[in-house]
Each structure stands twice: as C-alpha cells, then as structure tokens.
N, C-alpha and C positions, 0 to 999 in steps of 0.2 A: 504494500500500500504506500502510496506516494502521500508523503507529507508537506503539507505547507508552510511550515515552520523554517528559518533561514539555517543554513548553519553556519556556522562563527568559524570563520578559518584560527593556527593557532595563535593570532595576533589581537584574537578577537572581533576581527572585522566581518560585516556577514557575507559570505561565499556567493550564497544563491539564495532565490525563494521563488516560487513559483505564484506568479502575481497573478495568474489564471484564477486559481481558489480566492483570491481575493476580493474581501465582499469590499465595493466603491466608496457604500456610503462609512463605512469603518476607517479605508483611508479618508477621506474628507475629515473624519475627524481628529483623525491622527493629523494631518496636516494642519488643523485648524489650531491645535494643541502644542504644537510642537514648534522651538524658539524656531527662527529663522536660520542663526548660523548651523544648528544641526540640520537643517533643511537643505542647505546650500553646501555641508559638509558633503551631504548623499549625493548631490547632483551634481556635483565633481567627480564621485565615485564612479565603479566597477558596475552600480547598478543602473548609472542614468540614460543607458542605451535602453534597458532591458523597463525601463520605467517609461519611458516615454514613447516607447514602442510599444508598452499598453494599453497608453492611456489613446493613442490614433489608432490601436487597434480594433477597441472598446466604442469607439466614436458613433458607428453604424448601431450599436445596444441602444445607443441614448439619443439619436438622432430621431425630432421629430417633424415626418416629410407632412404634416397637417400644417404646419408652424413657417413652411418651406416653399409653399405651393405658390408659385408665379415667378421663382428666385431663381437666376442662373450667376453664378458667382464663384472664382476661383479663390481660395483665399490663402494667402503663405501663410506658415509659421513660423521665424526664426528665434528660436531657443538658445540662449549667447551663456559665457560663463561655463561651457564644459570645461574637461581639463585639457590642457596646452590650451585655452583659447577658444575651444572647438566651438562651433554653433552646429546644432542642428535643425537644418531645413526641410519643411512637412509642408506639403499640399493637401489641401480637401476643395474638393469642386464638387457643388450642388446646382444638379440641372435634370428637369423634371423629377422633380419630387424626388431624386434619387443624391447618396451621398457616397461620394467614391475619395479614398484617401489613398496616399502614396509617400511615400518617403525619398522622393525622385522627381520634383515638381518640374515640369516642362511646360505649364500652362503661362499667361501673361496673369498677374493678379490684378486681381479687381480689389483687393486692400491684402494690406501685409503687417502682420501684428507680430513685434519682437518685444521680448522680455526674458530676463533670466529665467534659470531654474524654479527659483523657488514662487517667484510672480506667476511659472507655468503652469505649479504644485495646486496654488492658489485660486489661479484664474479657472480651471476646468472643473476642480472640485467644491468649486461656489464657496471658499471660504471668504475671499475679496470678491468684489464686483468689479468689472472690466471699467465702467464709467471712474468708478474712485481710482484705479491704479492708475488711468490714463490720466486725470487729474494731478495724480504723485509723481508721475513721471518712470512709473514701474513699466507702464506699459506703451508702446509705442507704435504710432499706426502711423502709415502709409498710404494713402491711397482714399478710397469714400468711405467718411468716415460716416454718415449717415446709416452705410450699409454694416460699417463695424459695429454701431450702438446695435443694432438688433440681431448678430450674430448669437449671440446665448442665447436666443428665444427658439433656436433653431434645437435646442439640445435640452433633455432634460437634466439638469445636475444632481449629482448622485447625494449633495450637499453634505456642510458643515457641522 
C-alpha cells in the first residue's frame, strides 16, 4: 500500500510525497497557516516542480466551464524565485467552454500573471485574493487586466 506520508531523507529534508492523495482544501490551509519564509523555503526546494505540476494538473478538477462560457483567452503563468533563479512558465487557454493546460506555452497571451512561489501557494489556494496581491505588488499582470480580475471566477478554490 502506497503511502502518502513524505519521507525525511537523513538530513531531515522531505524526499517525496505523493500530492495525488492530497486533499486541496487541507493544503489551502496548510498554506494559509504557514509563515511565509517556510513557504518560500519549499518552493526553492526539491518539491517545487513536483508542487506546481499539481497544482496545473489539478486545474481541469476545479475549473468551472459554467463560469467560462463566451471566454477564449490564453493566459501565462510565470512563477519567478525557483532555485538558480528558475521561473516556471505555465499556459492555460480556455476556449469553448473547454480548459487545456501545458507546461510549454506557445500560444500569444491574452494576460500574463507572474508572482513568486509562495504569492503562487496563495493565489490558487484562495488564501490571498488576486485583486489584494496585485495591489501589494505580489502579483503582476500583463496584458487585460479586466480579463485578469475575473480569472478566479473561472475556478472553484479548494480554499483557506
């Protein structure tokens, strides 16, 4: 039986975990809960490929095409602050009612939202709100931003 539990390599650090068994709305509050530099510790880490590849994988779970209907819009994501530097670049384009993600964007965007790790933690798991961070300057847009304010409406959050 596979376990969902991480294991600690001998340094302590956690190895793996399988974020499939992963109930959303538990992390949302684990995020909500949790300071910020431990948050930004993680998404420097070993797991922040394997974390944000779930959360775009997961997208299609939570995406609501009721919420969607009339909307054809490609939208980037870049996720800055990996380690060396790294950003990770994420496409989603919704067009007819339908939401297709990719980790390989070749579409032109129609808005483009960058924010660190832990603003990413935040923003998907409804502990911030997109309006306030973009206000902070957590979060940063590109492109129409009309079309950015009503992107969360498009998804339901697993919340805080």
């Amino acid at each position: 039986m596979e376990s969902s539990q991480p294991e600690a390599a001998e340094n302590g650090q956690v190895q793996d975990i399988d974020l499939a068994n992963v109930d959303p709305a538990e992390i949302g509050k684990v995020v909500a809960a949790t300071p910020d530099e431990q948050l930004a510790e993680g998404m420097r880490g070993p797991m922040r490929a394997k974390i944000i590849g779930e959360v775009f994988g997961r997208m299609q779970e939570f995406f609501k095409p009721e919420n969607a209907a009339g909307q054809e819009a490609v939208v980037h994501w870049k996720i800055t602050d990996g380690p060396d530097g790294a950003v990770d670049h994420w496409e989603i384009v919704v067009r007819g009612g339908q939401l297709t993600v990719t980790d390989s964007p070749t579409e032109t965007p129609r808005v483009t939202l960058t924010m660190d790790g832990v603003s990413f933690l935040k923003l998907v798991t409804g502990a911030e709100q997109g309006p306030t961070m973009f206000m902070s300057g957590k979060l940063q847009l590109e492109g129409d931003m009309m079309f950015a304010a009503n992107i969360q409406t498009m998804f339901r959050l697993p919340g805080a």
